[in-house]
C-alpha positions as CSV (number, residue, x, y, z in Angstrom):
1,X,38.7,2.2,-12.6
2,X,39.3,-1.7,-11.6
3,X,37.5,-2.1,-7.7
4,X,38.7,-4.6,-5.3
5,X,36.4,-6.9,-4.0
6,X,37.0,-4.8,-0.7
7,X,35.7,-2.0,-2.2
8,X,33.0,-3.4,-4.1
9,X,31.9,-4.8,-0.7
10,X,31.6,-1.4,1.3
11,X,30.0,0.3,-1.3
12,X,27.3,-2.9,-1.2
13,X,27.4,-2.9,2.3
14,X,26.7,1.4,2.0
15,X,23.9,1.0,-0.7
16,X,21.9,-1.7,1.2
17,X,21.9,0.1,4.1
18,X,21.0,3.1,2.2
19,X,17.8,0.6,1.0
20,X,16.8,-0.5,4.3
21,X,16.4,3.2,5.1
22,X,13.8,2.9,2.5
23,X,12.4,0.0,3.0
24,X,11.6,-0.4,6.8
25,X,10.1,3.2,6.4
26,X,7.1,1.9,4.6
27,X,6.3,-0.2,7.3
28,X,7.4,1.7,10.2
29,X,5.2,4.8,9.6
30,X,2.0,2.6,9.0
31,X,2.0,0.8,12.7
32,X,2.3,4.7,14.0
33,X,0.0,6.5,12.0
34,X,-3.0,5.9,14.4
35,X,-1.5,7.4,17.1
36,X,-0.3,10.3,14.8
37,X,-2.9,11.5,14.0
38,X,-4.4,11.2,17.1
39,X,-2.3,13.3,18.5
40,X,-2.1,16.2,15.3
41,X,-5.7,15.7,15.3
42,X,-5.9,15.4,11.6
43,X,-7.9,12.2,11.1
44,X,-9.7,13.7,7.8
45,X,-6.2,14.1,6.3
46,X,-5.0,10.6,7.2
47,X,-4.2,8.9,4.0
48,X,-2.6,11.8,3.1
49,X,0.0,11.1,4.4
50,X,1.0,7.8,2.6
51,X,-0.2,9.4,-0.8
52,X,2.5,12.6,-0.6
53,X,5.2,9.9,-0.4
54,X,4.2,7.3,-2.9
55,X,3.4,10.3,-5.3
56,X,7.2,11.8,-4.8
57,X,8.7,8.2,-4.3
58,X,6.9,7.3,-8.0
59,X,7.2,10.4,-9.9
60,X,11.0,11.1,-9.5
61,X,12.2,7.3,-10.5
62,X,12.5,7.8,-14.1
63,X,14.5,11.3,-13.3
64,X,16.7,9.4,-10.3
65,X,17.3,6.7,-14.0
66,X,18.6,9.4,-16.2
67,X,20.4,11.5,-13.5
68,X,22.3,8.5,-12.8
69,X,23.3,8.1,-16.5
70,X,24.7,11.5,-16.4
71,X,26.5,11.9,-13.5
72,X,28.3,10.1,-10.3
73,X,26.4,7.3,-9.3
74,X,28.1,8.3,-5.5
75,X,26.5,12.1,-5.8
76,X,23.3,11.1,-6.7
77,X,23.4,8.4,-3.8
78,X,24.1,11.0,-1.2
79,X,21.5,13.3,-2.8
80,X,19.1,10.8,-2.2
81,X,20.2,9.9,1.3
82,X,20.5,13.4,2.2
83,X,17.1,14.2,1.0
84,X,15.3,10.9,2.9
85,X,17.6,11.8,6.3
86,X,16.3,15.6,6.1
87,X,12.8,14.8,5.2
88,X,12.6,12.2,9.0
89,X,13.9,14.5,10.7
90,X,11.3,16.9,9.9
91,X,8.7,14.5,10.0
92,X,9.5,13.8,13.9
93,X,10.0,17.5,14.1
94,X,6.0,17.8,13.0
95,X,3.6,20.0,14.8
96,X,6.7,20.2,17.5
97,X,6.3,24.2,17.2
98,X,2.9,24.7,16.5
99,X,1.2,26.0,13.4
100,X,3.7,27.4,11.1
101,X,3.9,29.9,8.1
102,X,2.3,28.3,4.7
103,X,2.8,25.1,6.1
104,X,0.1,25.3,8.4
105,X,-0.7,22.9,11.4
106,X,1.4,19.5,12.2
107,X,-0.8,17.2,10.3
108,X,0.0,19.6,7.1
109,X,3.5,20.2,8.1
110,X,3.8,15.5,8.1
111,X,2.5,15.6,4.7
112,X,4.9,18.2,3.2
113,X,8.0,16.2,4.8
114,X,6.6,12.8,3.5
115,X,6.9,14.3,0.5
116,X,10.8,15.2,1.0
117,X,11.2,11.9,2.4
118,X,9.5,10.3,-1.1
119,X,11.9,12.3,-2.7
120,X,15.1,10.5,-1.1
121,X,12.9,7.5,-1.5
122,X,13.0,7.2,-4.7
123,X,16.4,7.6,-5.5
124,X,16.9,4.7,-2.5
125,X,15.2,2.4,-4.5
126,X,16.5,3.2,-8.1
127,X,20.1,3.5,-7.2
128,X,20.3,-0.2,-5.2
129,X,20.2,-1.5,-8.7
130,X,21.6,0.7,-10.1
131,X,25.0,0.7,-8.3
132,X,24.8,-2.9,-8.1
133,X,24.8,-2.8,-11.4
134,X,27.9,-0.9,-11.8
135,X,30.0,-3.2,-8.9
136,X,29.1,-6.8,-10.7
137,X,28.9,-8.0,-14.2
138,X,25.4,-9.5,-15.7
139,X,27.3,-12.9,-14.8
140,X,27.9,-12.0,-11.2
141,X,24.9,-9.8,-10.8
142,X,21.9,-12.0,-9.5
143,X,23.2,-13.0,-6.3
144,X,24.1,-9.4,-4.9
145,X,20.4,-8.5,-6.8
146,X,18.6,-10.8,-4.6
147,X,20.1,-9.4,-1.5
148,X,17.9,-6.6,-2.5
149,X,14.7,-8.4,-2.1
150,X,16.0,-10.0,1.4
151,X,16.4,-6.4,2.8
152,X,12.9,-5.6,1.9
153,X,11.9,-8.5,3.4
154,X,13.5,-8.1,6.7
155,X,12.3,-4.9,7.0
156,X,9.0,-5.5,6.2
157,X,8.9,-7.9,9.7
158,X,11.2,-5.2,11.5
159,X,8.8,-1.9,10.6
160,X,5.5,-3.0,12.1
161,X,7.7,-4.6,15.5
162,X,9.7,-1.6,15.7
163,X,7.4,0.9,14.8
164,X,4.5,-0.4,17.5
165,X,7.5,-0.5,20.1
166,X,9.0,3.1,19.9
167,X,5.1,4.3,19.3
168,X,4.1,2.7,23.0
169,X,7.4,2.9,24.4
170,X,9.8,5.3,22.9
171,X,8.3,8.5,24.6
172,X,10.1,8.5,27.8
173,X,13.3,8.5,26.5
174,X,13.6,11.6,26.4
175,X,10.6,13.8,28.3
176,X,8.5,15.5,26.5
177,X,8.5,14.0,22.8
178,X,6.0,11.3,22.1
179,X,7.2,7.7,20.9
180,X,5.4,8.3,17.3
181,X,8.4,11.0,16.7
182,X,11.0,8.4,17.5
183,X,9.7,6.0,14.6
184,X,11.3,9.1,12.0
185,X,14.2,9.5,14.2
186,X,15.4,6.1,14.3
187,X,16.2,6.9,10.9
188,X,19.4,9.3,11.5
189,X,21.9,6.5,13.1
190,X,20.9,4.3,10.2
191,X,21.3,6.7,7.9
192,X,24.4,8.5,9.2
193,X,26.1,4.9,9.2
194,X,24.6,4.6,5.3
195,X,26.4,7.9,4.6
196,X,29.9,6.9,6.3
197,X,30.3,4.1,3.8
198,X,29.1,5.4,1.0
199,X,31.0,8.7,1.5
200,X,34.1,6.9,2.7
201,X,34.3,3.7,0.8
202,X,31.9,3.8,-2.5
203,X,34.1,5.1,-5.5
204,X,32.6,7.8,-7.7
205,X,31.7,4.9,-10.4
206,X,31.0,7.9,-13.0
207,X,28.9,7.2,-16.0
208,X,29.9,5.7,-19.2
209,X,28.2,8.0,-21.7
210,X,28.2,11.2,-22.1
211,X,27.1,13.8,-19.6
212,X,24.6,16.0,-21.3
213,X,22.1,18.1,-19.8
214,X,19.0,17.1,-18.3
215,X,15.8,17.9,-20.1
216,X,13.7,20.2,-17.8
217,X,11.0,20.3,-19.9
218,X,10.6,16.6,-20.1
219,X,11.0,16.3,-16.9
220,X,8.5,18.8,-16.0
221,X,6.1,16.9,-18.4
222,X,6.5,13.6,-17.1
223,X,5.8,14.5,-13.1
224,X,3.0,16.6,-14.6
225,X,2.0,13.1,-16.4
226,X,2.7,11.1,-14.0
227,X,1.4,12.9,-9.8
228,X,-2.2,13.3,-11.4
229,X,-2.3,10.0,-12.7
230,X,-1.4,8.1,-9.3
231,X,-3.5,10.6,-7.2
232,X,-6.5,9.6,-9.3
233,X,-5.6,6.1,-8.2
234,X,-5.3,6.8,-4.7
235,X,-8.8,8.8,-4.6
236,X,-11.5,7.3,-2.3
237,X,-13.3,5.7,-5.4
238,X,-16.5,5.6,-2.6
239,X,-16.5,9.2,-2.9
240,X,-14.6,10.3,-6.0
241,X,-15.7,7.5,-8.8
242,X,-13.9,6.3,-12.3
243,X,-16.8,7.9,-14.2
244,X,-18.9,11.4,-13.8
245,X,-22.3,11.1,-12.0
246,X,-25.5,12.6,-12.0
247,X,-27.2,14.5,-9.2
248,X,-30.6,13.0,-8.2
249,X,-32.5,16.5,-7.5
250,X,-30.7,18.4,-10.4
251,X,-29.4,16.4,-12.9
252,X,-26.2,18.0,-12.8
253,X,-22.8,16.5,-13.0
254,X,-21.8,15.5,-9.2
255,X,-18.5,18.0,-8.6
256,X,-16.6,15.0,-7.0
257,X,-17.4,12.6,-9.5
258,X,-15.5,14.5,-12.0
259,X,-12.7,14.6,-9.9
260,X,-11.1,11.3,-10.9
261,X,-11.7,12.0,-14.8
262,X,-10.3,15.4,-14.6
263,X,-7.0,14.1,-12.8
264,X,-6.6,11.7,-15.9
265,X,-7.1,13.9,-18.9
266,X,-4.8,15.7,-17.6
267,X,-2.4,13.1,-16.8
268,X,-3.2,11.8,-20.3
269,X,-2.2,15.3,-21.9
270,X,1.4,15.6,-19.9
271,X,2.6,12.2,-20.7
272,X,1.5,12.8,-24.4
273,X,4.0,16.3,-24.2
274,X,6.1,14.3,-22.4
275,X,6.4,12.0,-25.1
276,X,6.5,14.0,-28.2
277,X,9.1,16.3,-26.0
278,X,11.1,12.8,-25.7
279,X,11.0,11.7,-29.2
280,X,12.9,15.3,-29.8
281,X,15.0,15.9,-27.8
282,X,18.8,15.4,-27.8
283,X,18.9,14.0,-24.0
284,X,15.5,12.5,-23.3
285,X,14.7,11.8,-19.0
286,X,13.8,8.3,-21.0
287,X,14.8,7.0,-24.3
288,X,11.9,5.4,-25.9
289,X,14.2,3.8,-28.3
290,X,14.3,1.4,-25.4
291,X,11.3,-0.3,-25.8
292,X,12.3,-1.4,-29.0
293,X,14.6,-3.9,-26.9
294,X,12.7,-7.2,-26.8
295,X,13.5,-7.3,-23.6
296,X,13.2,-3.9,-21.9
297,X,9.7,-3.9,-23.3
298,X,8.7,-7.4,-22.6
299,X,10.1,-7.5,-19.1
300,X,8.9,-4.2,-17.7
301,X,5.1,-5.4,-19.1
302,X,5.1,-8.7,-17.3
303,X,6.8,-6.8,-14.2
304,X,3.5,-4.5,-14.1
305,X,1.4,-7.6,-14.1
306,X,3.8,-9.0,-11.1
307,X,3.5,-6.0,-9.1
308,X,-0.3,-5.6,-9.5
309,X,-0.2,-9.0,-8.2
310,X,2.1,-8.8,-5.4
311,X,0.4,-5.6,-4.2
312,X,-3.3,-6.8,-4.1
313,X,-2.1,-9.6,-1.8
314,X,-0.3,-7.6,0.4
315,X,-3.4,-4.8,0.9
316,X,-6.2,-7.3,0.5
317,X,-5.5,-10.5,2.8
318,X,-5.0,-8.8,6.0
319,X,-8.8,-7.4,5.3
320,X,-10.1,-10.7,4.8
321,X,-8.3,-11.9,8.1
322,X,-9.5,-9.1,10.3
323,X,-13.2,-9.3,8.7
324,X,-14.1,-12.5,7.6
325,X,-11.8,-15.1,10.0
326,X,-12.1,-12.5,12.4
327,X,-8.5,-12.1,13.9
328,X,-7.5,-8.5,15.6
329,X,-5.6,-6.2,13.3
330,X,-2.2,-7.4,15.1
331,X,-2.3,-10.5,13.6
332,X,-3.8,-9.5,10.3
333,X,-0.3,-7.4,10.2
334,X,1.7,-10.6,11.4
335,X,0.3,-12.9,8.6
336,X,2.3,-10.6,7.0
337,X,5.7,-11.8,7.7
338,X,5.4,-14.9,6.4
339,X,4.9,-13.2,3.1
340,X,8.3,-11.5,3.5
341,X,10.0,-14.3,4.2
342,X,8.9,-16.2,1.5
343,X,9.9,-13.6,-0.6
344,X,13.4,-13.2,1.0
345,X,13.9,-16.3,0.3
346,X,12.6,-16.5,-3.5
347,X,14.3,-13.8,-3.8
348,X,18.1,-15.1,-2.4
349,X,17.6,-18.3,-3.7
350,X,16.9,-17.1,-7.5
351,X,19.8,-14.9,-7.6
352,X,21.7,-17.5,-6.4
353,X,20.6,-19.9,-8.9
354,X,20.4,-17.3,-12.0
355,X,24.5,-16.5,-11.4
356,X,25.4,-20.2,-11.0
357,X,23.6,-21.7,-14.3
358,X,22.3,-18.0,-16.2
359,X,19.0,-19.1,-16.7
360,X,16.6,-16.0,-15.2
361,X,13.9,-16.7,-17.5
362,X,13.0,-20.3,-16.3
363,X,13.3,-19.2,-12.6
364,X,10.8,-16.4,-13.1
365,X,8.4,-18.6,-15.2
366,X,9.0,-21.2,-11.8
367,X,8.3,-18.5,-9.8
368,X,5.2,-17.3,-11.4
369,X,3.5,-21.1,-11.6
370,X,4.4,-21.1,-7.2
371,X,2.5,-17.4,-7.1
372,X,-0.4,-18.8,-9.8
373,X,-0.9,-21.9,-7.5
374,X,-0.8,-19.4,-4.2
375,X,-3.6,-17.4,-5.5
376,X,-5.9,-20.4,-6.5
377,X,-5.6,-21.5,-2.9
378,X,-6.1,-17.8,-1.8
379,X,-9.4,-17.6,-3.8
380,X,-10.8,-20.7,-2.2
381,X,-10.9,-19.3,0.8
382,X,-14.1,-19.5,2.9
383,X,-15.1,-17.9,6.0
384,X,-14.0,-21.1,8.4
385,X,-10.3,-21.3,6.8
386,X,-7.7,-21.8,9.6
387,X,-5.7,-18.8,10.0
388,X,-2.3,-21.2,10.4
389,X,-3.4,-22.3,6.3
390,X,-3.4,-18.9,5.5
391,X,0.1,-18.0,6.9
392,X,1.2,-21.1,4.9
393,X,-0.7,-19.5,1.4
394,X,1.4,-16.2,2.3
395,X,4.5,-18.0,2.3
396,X,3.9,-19.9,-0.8
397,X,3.1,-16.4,-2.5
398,X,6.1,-14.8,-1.2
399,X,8.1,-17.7,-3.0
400,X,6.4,-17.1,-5.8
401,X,7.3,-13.2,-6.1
402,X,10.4,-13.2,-4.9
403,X,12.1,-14.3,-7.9
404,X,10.6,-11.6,-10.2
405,X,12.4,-8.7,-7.9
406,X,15.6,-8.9,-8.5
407,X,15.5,-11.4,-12.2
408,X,13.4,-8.8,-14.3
409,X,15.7,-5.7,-13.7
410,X,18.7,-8.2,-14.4
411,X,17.3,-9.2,-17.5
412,X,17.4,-5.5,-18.7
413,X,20.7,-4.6,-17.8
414,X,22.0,-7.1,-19.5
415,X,20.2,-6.4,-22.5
416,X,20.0,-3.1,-22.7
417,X,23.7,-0.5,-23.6
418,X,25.2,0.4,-20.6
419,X,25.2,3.5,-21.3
420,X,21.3,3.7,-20.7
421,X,21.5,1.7,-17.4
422,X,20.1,4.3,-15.4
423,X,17.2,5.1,-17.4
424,X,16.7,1.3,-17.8
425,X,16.8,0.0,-14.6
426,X,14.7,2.5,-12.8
427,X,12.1,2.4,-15.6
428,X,11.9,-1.0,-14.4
429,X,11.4,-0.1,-10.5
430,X,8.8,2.6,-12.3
431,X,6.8,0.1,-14.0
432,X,6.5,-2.0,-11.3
433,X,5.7,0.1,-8.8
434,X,3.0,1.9,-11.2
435,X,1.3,-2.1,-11.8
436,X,1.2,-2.2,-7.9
437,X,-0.8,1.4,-7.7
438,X,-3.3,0.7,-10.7
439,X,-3.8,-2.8,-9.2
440,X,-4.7,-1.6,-6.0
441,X,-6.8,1.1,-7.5
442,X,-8.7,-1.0,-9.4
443,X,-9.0,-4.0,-6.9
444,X,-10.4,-1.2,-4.3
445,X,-13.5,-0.4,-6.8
446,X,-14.2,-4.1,-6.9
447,X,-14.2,-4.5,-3.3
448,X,-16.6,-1.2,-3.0
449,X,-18.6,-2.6,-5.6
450,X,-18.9,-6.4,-4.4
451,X,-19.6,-5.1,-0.7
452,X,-22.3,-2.5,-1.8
453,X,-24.2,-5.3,-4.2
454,X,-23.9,-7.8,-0.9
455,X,-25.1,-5.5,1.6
456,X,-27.8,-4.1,-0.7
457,X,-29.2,-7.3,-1.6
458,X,-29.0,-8.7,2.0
459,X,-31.4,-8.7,4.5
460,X,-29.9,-6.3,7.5
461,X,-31.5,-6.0,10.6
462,X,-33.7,-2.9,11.0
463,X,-31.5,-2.2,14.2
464,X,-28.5,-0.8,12.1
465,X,-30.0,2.1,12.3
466,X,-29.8,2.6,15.6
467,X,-26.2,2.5,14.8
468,X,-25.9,5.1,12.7
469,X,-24.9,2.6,9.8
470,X,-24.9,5.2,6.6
471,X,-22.0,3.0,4.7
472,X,-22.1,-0.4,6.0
473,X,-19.0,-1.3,3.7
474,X,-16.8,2.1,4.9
475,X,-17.7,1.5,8.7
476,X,-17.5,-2.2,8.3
477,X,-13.7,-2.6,6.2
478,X,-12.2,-0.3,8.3
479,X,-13.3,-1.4,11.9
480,X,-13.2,-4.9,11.2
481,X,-16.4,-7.6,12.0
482,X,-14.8,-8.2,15.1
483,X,-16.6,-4.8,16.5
484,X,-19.5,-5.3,15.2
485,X,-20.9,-6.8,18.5
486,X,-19.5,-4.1,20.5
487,X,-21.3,-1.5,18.0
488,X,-24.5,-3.2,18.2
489,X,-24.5,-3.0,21.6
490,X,-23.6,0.5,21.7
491,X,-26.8,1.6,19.5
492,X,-29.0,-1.0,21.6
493,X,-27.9,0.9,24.6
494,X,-28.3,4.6,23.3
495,X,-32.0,3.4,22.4
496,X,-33.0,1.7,26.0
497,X,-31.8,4.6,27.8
498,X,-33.8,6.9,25.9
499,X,-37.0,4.1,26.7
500,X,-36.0,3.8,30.5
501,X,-35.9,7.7,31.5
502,X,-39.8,7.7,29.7
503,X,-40.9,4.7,31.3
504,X,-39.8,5.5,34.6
505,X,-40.9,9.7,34.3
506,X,-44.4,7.9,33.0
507,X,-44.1,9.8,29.8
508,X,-46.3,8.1,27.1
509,X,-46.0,10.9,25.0
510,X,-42.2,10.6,25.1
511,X,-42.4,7.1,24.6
512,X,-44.8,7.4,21.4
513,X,-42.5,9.6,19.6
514,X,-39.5,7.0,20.5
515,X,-41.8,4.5,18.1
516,X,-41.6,6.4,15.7
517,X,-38.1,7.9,15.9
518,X,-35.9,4.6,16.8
519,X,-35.9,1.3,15.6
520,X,-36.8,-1.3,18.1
521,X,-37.0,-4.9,17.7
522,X,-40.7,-5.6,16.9
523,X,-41.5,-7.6,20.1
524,X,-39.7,-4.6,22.3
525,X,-42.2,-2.2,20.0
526,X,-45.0,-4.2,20.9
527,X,-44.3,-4.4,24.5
528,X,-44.0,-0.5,24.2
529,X,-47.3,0.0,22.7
530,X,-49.1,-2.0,25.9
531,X,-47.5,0.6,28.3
532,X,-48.8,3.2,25.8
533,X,-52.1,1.9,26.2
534,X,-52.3,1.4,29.5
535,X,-54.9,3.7,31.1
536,X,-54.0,3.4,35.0
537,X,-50.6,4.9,35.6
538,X,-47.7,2.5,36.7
539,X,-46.5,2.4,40.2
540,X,-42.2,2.1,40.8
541,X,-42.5,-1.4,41.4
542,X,-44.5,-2.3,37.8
543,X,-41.9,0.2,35.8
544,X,-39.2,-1.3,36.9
545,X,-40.8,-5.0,36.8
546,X,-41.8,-3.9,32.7
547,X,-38.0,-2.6,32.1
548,X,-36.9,-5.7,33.6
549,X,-39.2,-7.8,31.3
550,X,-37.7,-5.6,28.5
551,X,-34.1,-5.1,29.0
552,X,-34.3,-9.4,28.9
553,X,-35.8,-9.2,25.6
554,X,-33.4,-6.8,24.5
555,X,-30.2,-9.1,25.3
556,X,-31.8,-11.4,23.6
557,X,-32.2,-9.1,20.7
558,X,-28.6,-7.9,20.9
559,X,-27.4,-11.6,20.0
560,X,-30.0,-12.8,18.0
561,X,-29.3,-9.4,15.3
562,X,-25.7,-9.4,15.9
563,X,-25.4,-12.7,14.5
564,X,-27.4,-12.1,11.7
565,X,-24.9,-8.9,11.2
566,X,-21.9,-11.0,11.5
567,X,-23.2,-13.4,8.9
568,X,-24.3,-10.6,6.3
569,X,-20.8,-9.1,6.7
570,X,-18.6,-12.4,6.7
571,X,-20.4,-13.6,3.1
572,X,-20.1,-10.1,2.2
573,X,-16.9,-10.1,2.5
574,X,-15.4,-13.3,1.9
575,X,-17.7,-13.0,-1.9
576,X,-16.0,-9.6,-2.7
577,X,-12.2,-10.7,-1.5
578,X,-12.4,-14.3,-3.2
579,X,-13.6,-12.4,-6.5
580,X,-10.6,-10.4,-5.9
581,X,-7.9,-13.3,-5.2
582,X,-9.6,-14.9,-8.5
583,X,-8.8,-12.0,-10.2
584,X,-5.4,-11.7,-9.5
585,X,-5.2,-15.5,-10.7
586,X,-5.9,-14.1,-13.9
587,X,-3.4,-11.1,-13.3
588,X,-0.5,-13.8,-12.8
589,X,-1.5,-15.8,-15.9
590,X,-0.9,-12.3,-17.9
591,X,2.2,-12.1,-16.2
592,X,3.2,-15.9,-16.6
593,X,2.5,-15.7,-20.5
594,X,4.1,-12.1,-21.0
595,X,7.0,-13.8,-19.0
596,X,7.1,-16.8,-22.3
597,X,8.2,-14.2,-24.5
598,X,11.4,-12.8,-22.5
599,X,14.2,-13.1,-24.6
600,X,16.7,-15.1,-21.9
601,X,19.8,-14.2,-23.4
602,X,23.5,-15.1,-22.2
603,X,24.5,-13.1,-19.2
604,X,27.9,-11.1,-20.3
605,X,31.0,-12.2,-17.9
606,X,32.6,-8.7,-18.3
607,X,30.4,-4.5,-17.9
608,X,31.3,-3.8,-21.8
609,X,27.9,-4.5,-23.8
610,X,28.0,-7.1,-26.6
611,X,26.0,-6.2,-30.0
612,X,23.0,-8.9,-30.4
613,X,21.7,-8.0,-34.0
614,X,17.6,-8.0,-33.6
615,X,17.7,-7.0,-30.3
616,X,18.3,-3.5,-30.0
């Protein structure tokens, strides 16, 4: 059926409303988690939360792909919709009633309805393309593409605002439920307006191919495959490592440490059924024929590489801000929006370009030398960089990436039969979303790695101990250097009050097991030992003249070791994070030179595909 360019533009209109839905969610929910799970007490469980919808939102991609190569692109919209929509509302409905039957407590009930939400999620993301695909030829294509990226990028700087405002501000709008609940509500008025025009003005735009059946099996495989795989990414590599471990006392294997290998044997023995399950069946969830396509295969590789890239940017630089330069968490979160608006406009102005002169290829490679020269600059970094220089590096980054958005899933669709453009474009969003979990993953273990080596082979004050300092990298990544003082003070404090009540009761015995219990600094400990000593006993006047004479010292203490704390955790630090930056240097290069051998072939003016001997 022939669409009018009215249509074609509700039905855009619908589906990018659709992806903001999507989109602003993954920011949103971040700036209110804190006070969450504050207030469903579920702290242990907090990353939880994130991992139930990445795992949905990654696993169900591929099947979102094949779906949509089977039936009506509007169903499977509203499907997706319908499922995001339902899964918010339950998520602000969490813990509203109490505990409930098999779902347990609030904090369990917000993970279970992530998980719905992922669901919707997934087909959100899949289906922008998708459709797009089906409303503009390859020719035409690029432009309404890179309005993709630009909505993720202007919901990336509306989620934290608007999350932080309806988390501190939202809860008297109606008495009685907290702000946080409003950051999953917000979603409805969005997403009922998403569902007016895709219900109202989006044509059924039905598949090309044959219907089929879906594979159950394969599919089963291939989420099998695929949720043990990214959970093993996602694991606290701290606590659950990449390989098995040895108890000290027993030599036994450590139960945690085979947590991680366990999760990827299995993964390893679904995705192989998953595969030989594929290359039999009549209706695969994925052709694998596909990656005979130069440019399927060669595309989706160098999209992985781009996505680890983008990813351990976006995680990594706001850590170096709030423990290295030393910013609050605020404006480690707002360096991010430069990021998004370089990528915004990367993104516009390469789909732009790409359906005025057809040339993706040389506008990703352009991209990726912008997002190579960002990350040089990034791993240069010292502790004394101005934090203006480092909004600048995020914009030039954001430049860099945006073009590989929207350009890479182009580049397949027109390559690939359009009867396969489901299962072609989302294995695209699949791959790159898969390089962004492994690169986190594996950048994490560096990090872990580079801060343990620092902090063992530094010189820390004794005085951590009073501070109850068990995992100096744990404490220190997640609280930032900024609180450092504030802690040290805190432990210097606990340990002087315990040495004031025995000086002032006159209890030598007291204070001769505090020698030998807490740290003091050595001049305190000496000063200590002379009241020890002392044969007379003190009168009012000489205790409180000897706390006096301490609790100086101590002050001076408190600076001199928090200093030398800051110092050890700055180099600490700014070592591990540059090592990572200069790593994902290399993981552009890959990306760059993968990117060289991308077939750029002619985009086609009309949807009907056009037989390119050698390329199928």
């Amino acid at each position: 059926m022939e669409l009018s360019s009215r249509d074609r533009t509700f039905a855009l209109v619908g589906i990018l409303l659709a992806l903001f839905l999507g989109a602003i969610d993954q920011t949103i929910v971040s700036t209110a988690l804190p006070r969450i799970v504050e207030d469903l007490q579920g702290l242990s469980r907090y990353a939880w939360v994130a991992t139930a919808y990445l795992l949905a939102s990654t696993a169900l991609v591929p099947i979102y792909g094949k779906l949509a190569d089977m039936y009506s692109r509007k169903r499977i919209e509203l499907v997706a919709v319908g499922l995001f929509l339902s899964g918010s509302f339950l998520c602000g409905l969490s813990g509203e009633f109490g505990p409930l039957p098999i779902l347990g407590d609030g904090m369990n009930q917000l993970i279970v309805f992530r998980g719905l939400q992922g669901l919707g999620g997934a087909g959100l993301f899949a289906m922008a393309f998708i459709i797009i695909a089906d409303l503009f030829p390859p020719a035409q294509r690029g432009k309404y593409q890179g309005l993709v990226g630009g909505v993720w990028g202007i919901a990336s700087v509306l989620g934290p605002l608007l999350g932080g405002f309806l988390t501190d501000y939202a809860g008297g709008l109606i008495p009685g439920i907290e702000g946080w609940r409003w950051v999953f509500y917000v979603n409805v008025p969005f997403g009922a307006l998403a569902l007016w025009f895709i219900i109202t003005r989006m044509p059924p735009l039905r598949p090309r191919g044959a219907g089929g059946r879906l594979d159950y099996l394969s599919a089963l495989w291939l989420i099998l495959g695929l949720v043990p795989f990214i959970l093993a990414l996602q694991l606290d590599k701290t606590r659950y490592g990449w390989l098995p471990r040895m108890a000290m006392d027993s030599g036994d294997f450590q139960a945690e440490s085979l947590v991680t290998v366990s999760l990827l044997v299995v993964s390893m023995g679904a995705i192989t059924l998953f595969v030989t399950r594929s290359l039999a069946s009549r209706n695969p969830i994925l052709d694998l024929g596909l990656f005979r396509n130069r440019v399927f295969s060669t595309a989706n590789v160098a999209a992985f590489f781009f996505g680890a890239a983008f990813m351990t940017v976006l995680i990594f630089l706001p850590l170096f801000l709030v423990n290295v330069v030393g910013v609050s968490a605020t404006q480690a979160g707002v360096s991010l929006i430069p990021l998004s608006m370089g990528l915004v406009a990367g993104s516009v102005i390469s789909g732009q370009l790409v359906s005025r002169f057809g040339h993706y290829r040389r506008l990703i490679l352009t991209g990726g030398l912008i997002l190579f020269l960002a990350t040089i600059l990034l791993s240069r970094m010292d502790p004394d960089v101005p934090y203006g220089r480092v909004l600048l590096y995020m914009v030039i980054c954001g430049i860099g990436i945006g073009p590989s958005l929207p350009l890479f899933t182009l580049a397949i669709q027109n390559a690939v039969d359009v009867r396969k453009i489901g299962q072609a474009t989302s294995a695209s969003q699949f791959f790159r979303q898969i390089g962004g979990t492994v690169g986190a993953a594996l950048m994490g273990t560096v990090l872990a790695m580079g801060l343990a080596s620092s902090f063992a082979g530094s010189e820390l004050p004794e005085s951590l101990a009073t501070r109850g300092f068990a995992s100096p990298q744990a404490r220190l990544s997640a609280t930032g250097s900024a609180n450092v003082d504030a802690d040290i003070r805190a432990g210097f404090d606990r340990s002087y009050a315990l040495l004031e009540r025995a000086v002032r009761e006159g209890d030598r015995e007291a204070l001769t097991r505090m020698l030998g219990r807490v740290q003091l600094p050595e001049e305190s400990r000496t000063q200590v030992r002379a009241l020890i000593a002392s044969e007379r006993a003190l009168d009012a006047a000489q205790r409180e003249e000897s706390l006096a004479a301490l609790r100086e010292r101590w002050e001076r203490d408190v600076e001199r070791v928090s200093r030398e704390v800051q110092t050890v955790i700055r180099a600490a630090f700014t070592l591990s994070i540059t090592r990572i930056f200069l790593g994902t240097v290399m993981i552009v290069a890959v990306a760059w030179s993968a990117t060289l051998f991308l077939p750029e072939l002619p985009l086609r003016q009309t949807f009907e595909p056009v037989e390119r001997p050698g390329e199928t």
